[in-house]
ZAMIVEX-750889 format. One line per 5 residues: for each residue x, y, z of C-alpha. Coordinates in steps of 0.05 Angstrom, whole numbers. Example, Ala and Ser with C-alpha at 12.3 -4.5 7.8 and 13.67 -1.06 7.14 Angstrom:
2
246 -90 156 | 273 -21 143 .
This chain:
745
-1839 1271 -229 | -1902 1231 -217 | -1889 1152 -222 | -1945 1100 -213 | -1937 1027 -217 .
-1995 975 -242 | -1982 939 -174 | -1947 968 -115 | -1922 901 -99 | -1881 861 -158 .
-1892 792 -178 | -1842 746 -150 | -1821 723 -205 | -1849 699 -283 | -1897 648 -259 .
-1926 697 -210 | -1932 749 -256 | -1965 702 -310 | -2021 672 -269 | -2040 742 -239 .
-2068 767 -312 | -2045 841 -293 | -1995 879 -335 | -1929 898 -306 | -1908 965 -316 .
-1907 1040 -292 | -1930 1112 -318 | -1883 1168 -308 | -1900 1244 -322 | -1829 1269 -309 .
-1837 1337 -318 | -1889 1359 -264 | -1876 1383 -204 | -1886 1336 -152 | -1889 1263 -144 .
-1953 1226 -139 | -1961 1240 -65 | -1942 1318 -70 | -1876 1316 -55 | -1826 1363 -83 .
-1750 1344 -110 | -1699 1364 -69 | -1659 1424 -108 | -1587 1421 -120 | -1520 1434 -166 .
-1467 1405 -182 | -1507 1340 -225 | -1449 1330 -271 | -1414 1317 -200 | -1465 1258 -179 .
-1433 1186 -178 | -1449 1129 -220 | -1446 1061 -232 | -1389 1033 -276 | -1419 972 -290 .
-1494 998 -312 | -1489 1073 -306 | -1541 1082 -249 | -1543 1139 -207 | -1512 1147 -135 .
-1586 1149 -92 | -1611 1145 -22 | -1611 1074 -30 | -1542 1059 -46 | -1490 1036 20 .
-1440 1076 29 | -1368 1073 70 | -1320 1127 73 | -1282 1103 6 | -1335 1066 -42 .
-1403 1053 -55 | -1454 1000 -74 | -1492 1006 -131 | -1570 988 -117 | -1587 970 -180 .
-1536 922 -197 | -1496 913 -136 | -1436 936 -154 | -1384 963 -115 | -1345 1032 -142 .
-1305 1074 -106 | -1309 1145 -100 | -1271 1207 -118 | -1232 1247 -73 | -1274 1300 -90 .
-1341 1262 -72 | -1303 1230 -10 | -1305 1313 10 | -1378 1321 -19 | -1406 1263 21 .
-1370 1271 95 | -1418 1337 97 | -1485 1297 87 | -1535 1346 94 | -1499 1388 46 .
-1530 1346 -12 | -1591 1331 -37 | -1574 1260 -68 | -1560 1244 11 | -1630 1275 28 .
-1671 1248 -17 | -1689 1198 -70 | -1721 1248 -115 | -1668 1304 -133 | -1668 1351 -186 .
-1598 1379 -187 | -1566 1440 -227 | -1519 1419 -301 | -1465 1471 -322 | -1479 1489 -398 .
-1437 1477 -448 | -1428 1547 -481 | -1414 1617 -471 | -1450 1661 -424 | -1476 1710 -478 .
-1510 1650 -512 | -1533 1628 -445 | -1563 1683 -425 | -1592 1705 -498 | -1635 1650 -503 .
-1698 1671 -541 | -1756 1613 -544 | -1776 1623 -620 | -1852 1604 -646 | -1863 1598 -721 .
-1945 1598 -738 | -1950 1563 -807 | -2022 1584 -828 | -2065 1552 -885 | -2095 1600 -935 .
-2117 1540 -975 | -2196 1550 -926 | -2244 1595 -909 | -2254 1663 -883 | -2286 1628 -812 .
-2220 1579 -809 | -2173 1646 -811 | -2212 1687 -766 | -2219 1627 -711 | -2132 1623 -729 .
-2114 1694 -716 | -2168 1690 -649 | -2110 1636 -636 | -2053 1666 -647 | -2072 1739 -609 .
-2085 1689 -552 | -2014 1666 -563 | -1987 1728 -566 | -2013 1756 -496 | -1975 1677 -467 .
-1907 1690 -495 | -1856 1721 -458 | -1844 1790 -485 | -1762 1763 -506 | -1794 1707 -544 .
-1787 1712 -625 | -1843 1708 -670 | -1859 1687 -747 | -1911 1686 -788 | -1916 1641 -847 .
-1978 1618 -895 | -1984 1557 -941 | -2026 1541 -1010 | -1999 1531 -1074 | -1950 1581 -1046 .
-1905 1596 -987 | -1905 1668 -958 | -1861 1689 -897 | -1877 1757 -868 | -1829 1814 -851 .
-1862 1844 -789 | -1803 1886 -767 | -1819 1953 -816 | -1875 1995 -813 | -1922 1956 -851 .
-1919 1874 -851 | -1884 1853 -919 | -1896 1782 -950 | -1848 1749 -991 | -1875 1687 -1034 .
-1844 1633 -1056 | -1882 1578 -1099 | -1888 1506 -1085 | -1881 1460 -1138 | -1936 1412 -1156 .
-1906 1353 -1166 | -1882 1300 -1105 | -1812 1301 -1114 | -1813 1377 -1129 | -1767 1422 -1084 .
-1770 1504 -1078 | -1747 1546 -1129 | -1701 1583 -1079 | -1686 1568 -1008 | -1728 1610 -953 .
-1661 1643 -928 | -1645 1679 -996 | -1726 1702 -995 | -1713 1730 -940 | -1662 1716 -878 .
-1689 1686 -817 | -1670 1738 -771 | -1713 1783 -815 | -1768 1737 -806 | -1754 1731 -730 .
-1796 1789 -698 | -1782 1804 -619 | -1854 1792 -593 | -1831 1848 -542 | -1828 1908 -595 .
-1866 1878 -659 | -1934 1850 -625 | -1979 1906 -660 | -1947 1892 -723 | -1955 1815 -721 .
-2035 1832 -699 | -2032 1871 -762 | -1999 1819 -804 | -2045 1772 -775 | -2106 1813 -802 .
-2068 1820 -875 | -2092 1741 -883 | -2146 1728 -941 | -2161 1651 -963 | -2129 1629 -1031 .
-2181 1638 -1085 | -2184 1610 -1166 | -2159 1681 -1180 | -2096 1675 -1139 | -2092 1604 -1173 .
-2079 1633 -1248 | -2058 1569 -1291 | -1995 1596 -1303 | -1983 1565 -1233 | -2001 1499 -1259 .
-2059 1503 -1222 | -2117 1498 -1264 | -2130 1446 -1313 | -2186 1452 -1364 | -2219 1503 -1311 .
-2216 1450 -1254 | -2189 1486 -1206 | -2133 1431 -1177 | -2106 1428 -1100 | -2070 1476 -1074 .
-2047 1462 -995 | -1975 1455 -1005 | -1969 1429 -928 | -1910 1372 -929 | -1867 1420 -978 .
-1884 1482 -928 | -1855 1447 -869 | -1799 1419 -895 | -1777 1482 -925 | -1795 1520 -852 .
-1761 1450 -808 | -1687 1466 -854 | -1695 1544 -845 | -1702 1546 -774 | -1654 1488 -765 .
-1593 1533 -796 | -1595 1578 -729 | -1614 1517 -683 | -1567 1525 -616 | -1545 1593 -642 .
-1613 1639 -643 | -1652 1590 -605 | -1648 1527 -561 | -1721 1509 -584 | -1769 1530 -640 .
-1829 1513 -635 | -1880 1513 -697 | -1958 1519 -699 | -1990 1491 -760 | -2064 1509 -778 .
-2087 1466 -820 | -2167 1460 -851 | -2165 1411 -895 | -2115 1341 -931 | -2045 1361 -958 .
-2065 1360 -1040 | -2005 1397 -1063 | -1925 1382 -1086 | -1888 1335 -1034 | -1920 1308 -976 .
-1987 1307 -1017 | -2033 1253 -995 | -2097 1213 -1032 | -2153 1221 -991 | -2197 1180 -1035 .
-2179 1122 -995 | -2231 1133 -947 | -2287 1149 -997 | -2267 1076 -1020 | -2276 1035 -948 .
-2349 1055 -957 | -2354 1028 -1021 | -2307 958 -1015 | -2336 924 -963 | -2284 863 -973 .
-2232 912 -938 | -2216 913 -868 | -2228 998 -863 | -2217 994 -791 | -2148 966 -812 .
-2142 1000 -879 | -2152 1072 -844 | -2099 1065 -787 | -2025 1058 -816 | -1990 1113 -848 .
-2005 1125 -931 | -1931 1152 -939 | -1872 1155 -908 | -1855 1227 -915 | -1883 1259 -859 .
-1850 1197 -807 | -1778 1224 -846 | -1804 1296 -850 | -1816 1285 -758 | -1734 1254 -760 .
-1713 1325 -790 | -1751 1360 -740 | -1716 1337 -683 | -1655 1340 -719 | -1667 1418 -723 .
-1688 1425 -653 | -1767 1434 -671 | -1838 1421 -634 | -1888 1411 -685 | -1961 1423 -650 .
-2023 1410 -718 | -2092 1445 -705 | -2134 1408 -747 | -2207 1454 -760 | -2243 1412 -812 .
-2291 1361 -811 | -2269 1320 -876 | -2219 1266 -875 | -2141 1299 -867 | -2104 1237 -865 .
-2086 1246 -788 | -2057 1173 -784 | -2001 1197 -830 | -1994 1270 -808 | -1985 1251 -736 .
-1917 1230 -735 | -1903 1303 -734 | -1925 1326 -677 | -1921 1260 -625 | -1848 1244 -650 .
-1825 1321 -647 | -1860 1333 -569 | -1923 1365 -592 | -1990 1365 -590 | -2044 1338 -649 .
-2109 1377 -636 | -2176 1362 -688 | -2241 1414 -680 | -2295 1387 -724 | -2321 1454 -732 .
-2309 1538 -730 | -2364 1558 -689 | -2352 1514 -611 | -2273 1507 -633 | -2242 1512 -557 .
-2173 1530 -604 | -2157 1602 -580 | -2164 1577 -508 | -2125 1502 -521 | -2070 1558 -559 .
-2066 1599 -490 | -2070 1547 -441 | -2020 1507 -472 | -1970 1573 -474 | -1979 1588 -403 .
-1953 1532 -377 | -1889 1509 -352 | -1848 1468 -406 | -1779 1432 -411 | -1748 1419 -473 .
-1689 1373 -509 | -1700 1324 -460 | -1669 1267 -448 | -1718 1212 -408 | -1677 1147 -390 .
-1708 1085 -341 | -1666 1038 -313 | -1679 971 -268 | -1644 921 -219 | -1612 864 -258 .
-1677 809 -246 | -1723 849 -290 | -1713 897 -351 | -1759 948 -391 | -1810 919 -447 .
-1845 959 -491 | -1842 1046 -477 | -1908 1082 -500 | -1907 1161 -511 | -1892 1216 -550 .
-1817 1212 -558 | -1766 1206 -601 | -1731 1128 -594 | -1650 1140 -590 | -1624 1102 -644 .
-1564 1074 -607 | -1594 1069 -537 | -1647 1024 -504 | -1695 1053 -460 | -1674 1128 -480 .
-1720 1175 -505 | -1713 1240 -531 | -1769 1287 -524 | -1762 1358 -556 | -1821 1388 -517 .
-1844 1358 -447 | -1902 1397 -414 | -1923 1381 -345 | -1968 1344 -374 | -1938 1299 -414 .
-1942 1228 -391 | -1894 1160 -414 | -1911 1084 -402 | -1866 1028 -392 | -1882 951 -382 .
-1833 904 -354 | -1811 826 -373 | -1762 783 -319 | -1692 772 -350 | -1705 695 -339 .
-1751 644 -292 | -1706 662 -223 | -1740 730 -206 | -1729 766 -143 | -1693 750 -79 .
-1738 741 -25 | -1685 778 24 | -1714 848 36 | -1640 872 31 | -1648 867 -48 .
-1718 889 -66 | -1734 913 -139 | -1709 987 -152 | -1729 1031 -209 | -1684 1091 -232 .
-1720 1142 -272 | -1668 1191 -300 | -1697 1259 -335 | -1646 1310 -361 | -1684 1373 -396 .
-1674 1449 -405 | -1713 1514 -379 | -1712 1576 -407 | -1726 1617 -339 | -1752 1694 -345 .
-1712 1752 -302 | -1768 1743 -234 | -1750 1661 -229 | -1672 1665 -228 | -1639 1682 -153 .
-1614 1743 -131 | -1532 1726 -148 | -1555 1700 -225 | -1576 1768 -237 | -1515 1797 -257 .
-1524 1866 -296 | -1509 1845 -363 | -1564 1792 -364 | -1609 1840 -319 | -1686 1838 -361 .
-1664 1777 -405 | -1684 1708 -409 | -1636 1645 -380 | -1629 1575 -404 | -1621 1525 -348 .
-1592 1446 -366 | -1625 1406 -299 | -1625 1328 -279 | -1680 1297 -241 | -1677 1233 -211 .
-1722 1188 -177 | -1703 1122 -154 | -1755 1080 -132 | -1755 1008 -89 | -1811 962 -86 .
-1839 906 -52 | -1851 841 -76 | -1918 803 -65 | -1917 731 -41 | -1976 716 -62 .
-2039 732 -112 | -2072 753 -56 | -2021 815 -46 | -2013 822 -113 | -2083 833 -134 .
-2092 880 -69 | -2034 934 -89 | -2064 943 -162 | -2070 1009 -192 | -2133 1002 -231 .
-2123 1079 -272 | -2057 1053 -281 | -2074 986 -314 | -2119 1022 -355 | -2065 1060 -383 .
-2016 1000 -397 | -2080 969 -433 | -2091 1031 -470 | -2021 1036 -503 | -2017 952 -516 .
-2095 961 -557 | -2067 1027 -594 | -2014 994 -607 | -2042 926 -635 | -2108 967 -665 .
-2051 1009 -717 | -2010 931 -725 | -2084 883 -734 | -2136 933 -742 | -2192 951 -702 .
-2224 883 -692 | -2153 858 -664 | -2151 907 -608 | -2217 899 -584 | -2208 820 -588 .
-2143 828 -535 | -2182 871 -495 | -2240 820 -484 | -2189 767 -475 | -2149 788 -432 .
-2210 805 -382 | -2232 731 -392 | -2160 718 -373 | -2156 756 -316 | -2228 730 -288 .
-2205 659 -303 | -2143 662 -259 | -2165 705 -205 | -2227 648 -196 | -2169 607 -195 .
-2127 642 -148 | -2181 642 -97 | -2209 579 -110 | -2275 598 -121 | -2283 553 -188 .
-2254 480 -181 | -2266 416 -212 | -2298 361 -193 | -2271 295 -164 | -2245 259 -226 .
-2292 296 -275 | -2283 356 -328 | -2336 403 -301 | -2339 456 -258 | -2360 478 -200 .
-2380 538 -162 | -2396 600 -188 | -2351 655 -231 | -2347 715 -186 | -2343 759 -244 .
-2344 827 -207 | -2279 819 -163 | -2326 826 -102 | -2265 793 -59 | -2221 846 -86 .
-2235 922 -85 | -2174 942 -132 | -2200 893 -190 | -2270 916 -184 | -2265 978 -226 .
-2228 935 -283 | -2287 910 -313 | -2330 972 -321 | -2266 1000 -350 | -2258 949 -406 .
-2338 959 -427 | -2326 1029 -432 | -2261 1030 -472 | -2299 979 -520 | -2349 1028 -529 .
-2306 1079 -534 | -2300 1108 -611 | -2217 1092 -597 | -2245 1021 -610 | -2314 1028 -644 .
-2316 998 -711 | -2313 1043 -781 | -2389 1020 -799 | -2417 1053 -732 | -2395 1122 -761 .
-2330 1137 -728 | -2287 1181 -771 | -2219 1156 -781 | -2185 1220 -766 | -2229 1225 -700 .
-2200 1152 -681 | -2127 1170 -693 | -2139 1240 -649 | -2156 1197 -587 | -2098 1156 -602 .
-2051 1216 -595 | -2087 1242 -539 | -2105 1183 -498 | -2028 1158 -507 | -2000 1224 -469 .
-2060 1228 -415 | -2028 1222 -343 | -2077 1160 -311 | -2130 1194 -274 | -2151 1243 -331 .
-2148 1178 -374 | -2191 1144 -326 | -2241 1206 -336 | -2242 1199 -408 | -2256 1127 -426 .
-2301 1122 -361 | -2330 1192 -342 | -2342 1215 -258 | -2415 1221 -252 | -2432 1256 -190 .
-2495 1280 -162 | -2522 1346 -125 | -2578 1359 -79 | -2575 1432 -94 | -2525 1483 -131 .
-2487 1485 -68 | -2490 1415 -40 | -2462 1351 -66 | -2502 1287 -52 | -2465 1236 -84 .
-2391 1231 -100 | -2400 1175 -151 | -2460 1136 -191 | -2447 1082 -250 | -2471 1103 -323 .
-2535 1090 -318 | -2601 1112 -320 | -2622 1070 -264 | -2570 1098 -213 | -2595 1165 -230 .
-2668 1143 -207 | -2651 1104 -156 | -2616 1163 -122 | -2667 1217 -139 | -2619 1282 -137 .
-2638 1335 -180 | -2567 1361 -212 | -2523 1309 -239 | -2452 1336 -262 | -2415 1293 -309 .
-2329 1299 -320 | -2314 1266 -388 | -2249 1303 -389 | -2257 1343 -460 | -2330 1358 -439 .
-2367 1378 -367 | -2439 1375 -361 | -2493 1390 -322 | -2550 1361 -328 | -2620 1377 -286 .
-2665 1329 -289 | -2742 1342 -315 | -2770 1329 -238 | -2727 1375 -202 | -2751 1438 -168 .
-2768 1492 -210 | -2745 1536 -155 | -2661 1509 -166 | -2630 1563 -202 | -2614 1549 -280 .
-2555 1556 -303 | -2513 1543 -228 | -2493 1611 -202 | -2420 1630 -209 | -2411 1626 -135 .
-2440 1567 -116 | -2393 1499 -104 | -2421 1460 -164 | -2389 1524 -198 | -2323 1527 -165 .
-2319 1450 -177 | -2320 1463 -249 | -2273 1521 -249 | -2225 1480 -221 | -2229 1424 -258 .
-2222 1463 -316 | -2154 1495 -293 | -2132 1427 -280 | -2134 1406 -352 | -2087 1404 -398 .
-2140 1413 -460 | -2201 1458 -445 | -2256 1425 -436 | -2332 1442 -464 | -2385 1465 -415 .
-2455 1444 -429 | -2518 1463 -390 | -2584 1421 -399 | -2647 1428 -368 | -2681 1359 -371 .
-2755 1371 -405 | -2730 1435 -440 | -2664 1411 -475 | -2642 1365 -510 | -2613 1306 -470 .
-2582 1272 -514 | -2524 1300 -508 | -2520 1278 -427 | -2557 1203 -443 | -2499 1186 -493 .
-2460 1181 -436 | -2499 1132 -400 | -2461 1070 -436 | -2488 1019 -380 | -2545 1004 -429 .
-2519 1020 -488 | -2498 971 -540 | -2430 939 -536 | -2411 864 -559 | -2350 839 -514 .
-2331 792 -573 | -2319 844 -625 | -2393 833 -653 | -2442 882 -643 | -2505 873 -607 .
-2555 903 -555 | -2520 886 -493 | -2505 924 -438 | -2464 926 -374 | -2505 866 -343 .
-2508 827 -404 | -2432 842 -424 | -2416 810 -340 | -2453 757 -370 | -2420 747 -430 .
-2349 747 -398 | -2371 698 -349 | -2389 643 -408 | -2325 661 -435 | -2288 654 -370 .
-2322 578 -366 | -2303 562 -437 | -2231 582 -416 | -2226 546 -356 | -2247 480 -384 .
């Protein structure tokens, strides 16, 4: 569980906080490994065992005092007294790992019998559209044979297709059988027969273990719909228009209330991939697409606003059932024309999955996105809950989660990869703050309660009894981290603890989240602002503007680049780039809608530093193949003259390039060979990701460079106001500093 703070020091209280101009809040990616500093949890049973608070439910921790009959809570203060049983636990210290550490990830008995314990099969549904083309399908089953060599051997399998029809495959006989059942066209249409009677689900269910040929034959049974599969007796065809026929919303619905009859019986989590090429145009869950057609044409409407909210309801409804039934919903979206991703969406980031958009067939990164994403380690029906001393209390929580409808502050998250990252900002309960004893300094409890399913090789030696010998486990864990923090008496301290990725991902979340309230324009106008802000009372803070004697004006000059402050300095490169980001680019510049709400998605889950890389990419530079020269250069093409290195290699996250430049030595090798450390570099970053990213090669003089230069937003255009106009870095510094006086008078 990695947790990183805006500022490693608090604000002392409201006031402070106000005139520093930096959020307040934390990140938290509770499901990797180790903590932002490398540690490992300490490992332990017995969680249902650990203490807690009566008065606000917090966990026993390191932190807590403790005497030989009670305890004080560190949260809140308050003393409980313990069990005779934990009066045992506790008078053999080093015997627990709550004692040892602050960061504990302890063992939960599960409710249930063995046999279902020990059956538990992971189950993956692939829900693929036949309403697209012969490229679309062959890229899908590429996919889903890369899916097939991740799963573990005990997982279950189905195959399912959508058009103006739904078809579930039998994979289990000798040769794959489909069974068909037709979607109605109309919007409040339902199936003619439920899936279970077409065919029961266990039927459906193939073991990956014994069935994989089969399901690679299935897989290569799949043929696009065409007009002759469409005969009008479907009510497809109207006066030989061919009408839609992608039945999507009706298709998952219908899968969602199949798979959720065996939910906690056949599986503990189902998990269902939907390929889809083009808009839902068919029976419930349709959606008009000519909406966007029309922003081009009515230039009195806000498109940037228009675009971003949600068409219809059903698919927001369509994500509740999901979770109800215990199901991840992860979309591949291969098409280029406008989908409708602001209202599909809710399917995937409130059930735990993943939204993924390919433009096109022939670079799609899909089969590899499908594989990596399989391999790696995942928790599921968790449970994420943060809880704070008494002074201060949790604002806003950003991530892909499910809000408990009774709870505050809990979160339910189907799926949670390693991965998968969650934002919180904080507000003061009122104008007091914190004690300035360091006996009661600011604690954070984050509390993370999630299931494994753990093959034969990871359980111990006693677990493997012989019944279970060869099958799969389910594991119910609690992690814990309680963190305490300082508090800063001053600006000064304040501004030096600042987390600059981190800040970037609290202002992230607030413009996503005021971009899809106000529209485009909105979020890029609180973006600007609250840099002017920030300038204006950090001047302040160091005196470095002040008024004269009896007089309005000012005097002294803006320092507008934090040069008294290494932890700010980043922050205003950051804000340019996120403005010129397409997240925040304006409909007229030619940023597809579906594109915008993509970055939303995956900006919103991206742990800080690989955020960091993807609004503002690493540009480094290298003498040769094998040596680096420089570690870092701004975005522009000045820094890359003024440093005169031949190989630049650029990180934006979803794509790596390298780029040699038109006066280096013909004698460097093009492309880098595999074994040099400009290659390793990129290997490794690429194992690091959670999304593969594209490699691109360009020889400067030869290629193309455009596809390097776009990068290079230092003198591109970006207007700081909202407006558009050729400005770049220096001239945007400029801006903010005319601003900043305007503010401050």
């Amino acid at each position: 569980m990695a947790v990183r703070a805006t500022v490693s020091q608090f604000p002392i209280d409201s006031d402070a906080q106000e005139a520093s101009g930096i959020p307040w809040g934390l990140t938290v990616t509770p499901f990797t490994a180790k903590d932002e500093n490398g540690r490992s949890p300490v490992y332990g049973s017995d969680g249902h065992l650990l203490p807690r608070c009566e008065n606000c439910y917090a966990y026993f921790n390191t932190y807590c005092e403790l005497d030989q009959w009670a305890w004080n809570c560190s949260l809140c203060g308050t003393l409980n007294g313990l069990s005779s049983q934990a009066i045992a636990r506790y008078s053999n210290p080093h015997s627990c790992a709550e004692m040892m550490s602050s960061f504990i990830d302890l063992e939960l008995p599960l409710e249930g019998s063995e046999e279902e314990i020990v059956h538990a099969r992971p189950v993956y549904v692939a829900a693929v559209d036949l309403s697209s083309s012969e490229e679309f399908l062959e890229l899908t089953k590429s996919a889903l044979q890369a899916a097939l060599e991740a799963l573990a051997p005990e997982s279950l399998f189905g195959l399912a297709t959508f058009s103006h029809k739904l078809g579930l495959y039998d994979v289990q006989g000798p040769i794959p059988v489909v069974k068909n059942v037709f979607i109605p066209q109309d919007v409040e249409g339902t199936l003619p027969i439920e899936l279970e009677d077409a065919m029961p689900l266990l039927q459906f269910l193939a073991p990956v273990e014994t069935c994989k040929d089969r399901i690679t034959s299935a897989l290569e049974t799949l043929k696009p719909t065409t007009s002759w599969d469409r005969t009008p007796g479907t009510g497809q065809e109207l006066d030989g228009v061919l009408m839609g026929g992608r039945g999507f919303g009706a298709a998952m619905e219908a899968l969602f209330s199949y798979l959720g009859s065996e939910f906690g019986n056949t599986f503990a989590l189902a998990r269902v991939f939907a390929f889809l090429s083009g808009p839902p145009d068919h029976g419930p869950g349709q959606l008009d697409t000519r909406r966007y057609g029309e922003q081009y044409a009515n230039r009195e409407e806000d498109a940037d606003r228009a675009l971003l909210p949600e068409q219809t309801p059903f698919y927001k409804d369509l994500a509740a059932v999901a979770v109800q039934a215990g199901v991840c919903v992860d979309i591949f979206a291969v098409t280029n024309e406008y989908t409708d991703l602001a209202s599909l969406k809710f399917l995937s980031i409130e059930s735990g999955g993943s939204l993924f958009l390919y433009s096109n067939t022939d670079d799609s990164t899909l089969p590899q996105d499908m594989y990596r994403m399989l391999s790696r380690p995942y928790a599921f029906n968790c449970v994420l809950r943060l809880r704070t001393s008494t002074e201060f209390k949790s604002g806003h929580s950003y991530g892909h989660f499910f809000p408990d409808p009774q709870y505050e502050n809990v979160q339910h998250i189907i799926c949670c990869d390693s991965y998968a990252t969650y934002a919180y900002d904080f507000d003061f309960y009122n104008d007091v703050g914190f004690s300035r004893h360091a006996s009661e300094q600011p604690m954070v409890q984050i509390a993370f309660q999630y299931t494994v399913v753990l093959a034969p090789e990871e359980l111990s030696g006693s677990e493997l009894v012989s019944s279970s010998r060869g099958k799969h486990s389910i594991k119910r864990r609690l992690r814990i981290r309680t963190l305490q923090y300082g508090t800063a008496r001053n600006l000064n301290e304040l501004y030096d603890g600042v987390d600059p990725e981190v800040v970037l991902s609290l202002l992230v979340h607030k413009v996503i989240l005021a971009s899809l309230e106000e529209g485009v324009r909105e979020g890029r106008m609180l973006l600007h602002d609250w840099l002017v802000i920030l300038t204006a009372q950090y001047n302040e803070a160091l005196k470095l503007i002040q008024y004269k004697n009896g007089s309005s004006s000012l005097t002294g000059q803006v320092d507008v680049t934090f040069s008294q402050c290494p932890q700010l300095q980043p922050l205003p490169r950051l804000v340019f780039a996120l403005l010129r980001n397409p997240l925040l680019r304006f409909h007229e510049e030619g940023v597809h809608p579906d594109y915008r709400i993509y970055l939303q998605c995956l900006f919103s889950a991206l742990e800080p530093s690989f955020l960091h890389r993807a609004i503002y990419p690493v540009l480094t530079s290298y003498s040769t193949p094998d040596k680096q020269a420089y570690p870092r250069h701004s975005l522009s093409r000045a820094a890359l003259l003024t440093c005169g290195s031949p190989i630049f290699f650029l990180d934006a996250f979803t794509t790596l390039i390298v780029f040699y430049s038109s006066t280096a030595d013909p004698s460097l090798p093009f492309p880098p060979p595999q074994d040099c450390l400009l290659r390793s570099t990129i290997n490794k970053l690429k194992q690091e990701r959670c999304i593969t990213p594209k490699l691109v090669l360009v020889q400067g003089g030869q290629d193309d460079a455009t596809v390097f230069e776009r990068y290079l937003i230092e003198e591109q255009d970006v207007g700081g106001t909202g407006l558009t106009s050729v400005i770049g870095f220096v001239s945007f510094l400029e801006d903010i500093t005319q601003s900043v006086l305007e503010y401050m008078k």
